[in-house]
N, C-alpha and C positions, 0 to 999 in steps of 0.2 A: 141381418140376413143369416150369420151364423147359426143363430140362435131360434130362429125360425128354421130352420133344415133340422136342428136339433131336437127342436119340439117334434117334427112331423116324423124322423124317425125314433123316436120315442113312444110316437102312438103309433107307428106300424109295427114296433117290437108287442107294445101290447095287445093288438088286434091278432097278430101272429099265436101270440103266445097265449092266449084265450083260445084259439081255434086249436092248438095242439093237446091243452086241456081236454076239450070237450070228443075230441075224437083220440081217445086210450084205449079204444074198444079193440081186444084181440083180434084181427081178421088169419084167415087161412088165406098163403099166397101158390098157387098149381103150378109146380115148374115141369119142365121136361120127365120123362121117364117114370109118372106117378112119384116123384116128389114132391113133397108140401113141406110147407113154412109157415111159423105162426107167427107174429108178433104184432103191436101194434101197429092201427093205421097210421097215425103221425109219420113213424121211422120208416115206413114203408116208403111212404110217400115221400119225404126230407132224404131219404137214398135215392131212388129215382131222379128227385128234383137233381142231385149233386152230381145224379151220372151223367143227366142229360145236359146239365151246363159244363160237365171234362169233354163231353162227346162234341159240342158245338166249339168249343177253345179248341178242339184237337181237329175239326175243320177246317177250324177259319185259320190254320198256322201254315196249310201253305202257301193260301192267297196271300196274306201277312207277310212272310218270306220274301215273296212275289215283289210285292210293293216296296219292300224296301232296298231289294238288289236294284230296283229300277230307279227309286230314289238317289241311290249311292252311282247311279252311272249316271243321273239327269246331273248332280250335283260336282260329278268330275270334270263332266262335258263343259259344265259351264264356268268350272274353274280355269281350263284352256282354253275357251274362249276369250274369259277376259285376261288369261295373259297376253293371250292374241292380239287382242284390240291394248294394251297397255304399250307391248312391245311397239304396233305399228302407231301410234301415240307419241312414244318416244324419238321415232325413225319420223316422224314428220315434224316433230321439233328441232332434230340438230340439220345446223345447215352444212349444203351440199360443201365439199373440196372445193376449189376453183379450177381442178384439173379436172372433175369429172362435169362439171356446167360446161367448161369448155368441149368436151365430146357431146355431149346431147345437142350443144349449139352446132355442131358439126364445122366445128372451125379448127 
């Protein structure tokens, strides 16, 4: 299986890397205020690609945050529960006095 995942990105580095070849073509990029930028398509493109995957990581980190303060309270919650259920576990295991049977019997 390794080795198959290996092969496939092996041929998508080369598929990649043929496509970056063939577009070296300088283009003009128009930014604000009649500014321009030259350089290649590839780089143009491989910066945008890296911006817009900082930009989606830096989204999705509050929901992230989100999930995991809520994990770490599900995960307290249920630590006190089961001490809960252990303690009252143990309280139904040791048996009563014989002074306090005798009060519940009301004698």
């Amino acid at each position: 299986m390794k080795i198959i995942f290996r092969l496939i990105a092996f041929l998508l580095f080369l598929v990649f890397f043929g496509f970056a070849l063939k577009n070296t073509d300088e283009v003009v990029l128009h930014l604000f205020w009649n500014a321009q930028t030259k350089s290649p398509l590839i780089l143009l493109l491989l910066a945008f690609f890296i911006l817009g995957a900082v930009l989606g990581v830096l989204a999705m980190t509050t929901t992230l945050m989100r999930y995991r303060r809520e994990a770490t309270r599900q995960k307290n919650l249920l630590a006190q529960q089961l001490k809960a259920m252990e303690s009252a576990a143990q309280a139904r295991l040791q048996t009563p006095f014989a002074d306090s049977v005798i009060q519940q019997a009301g004698l």
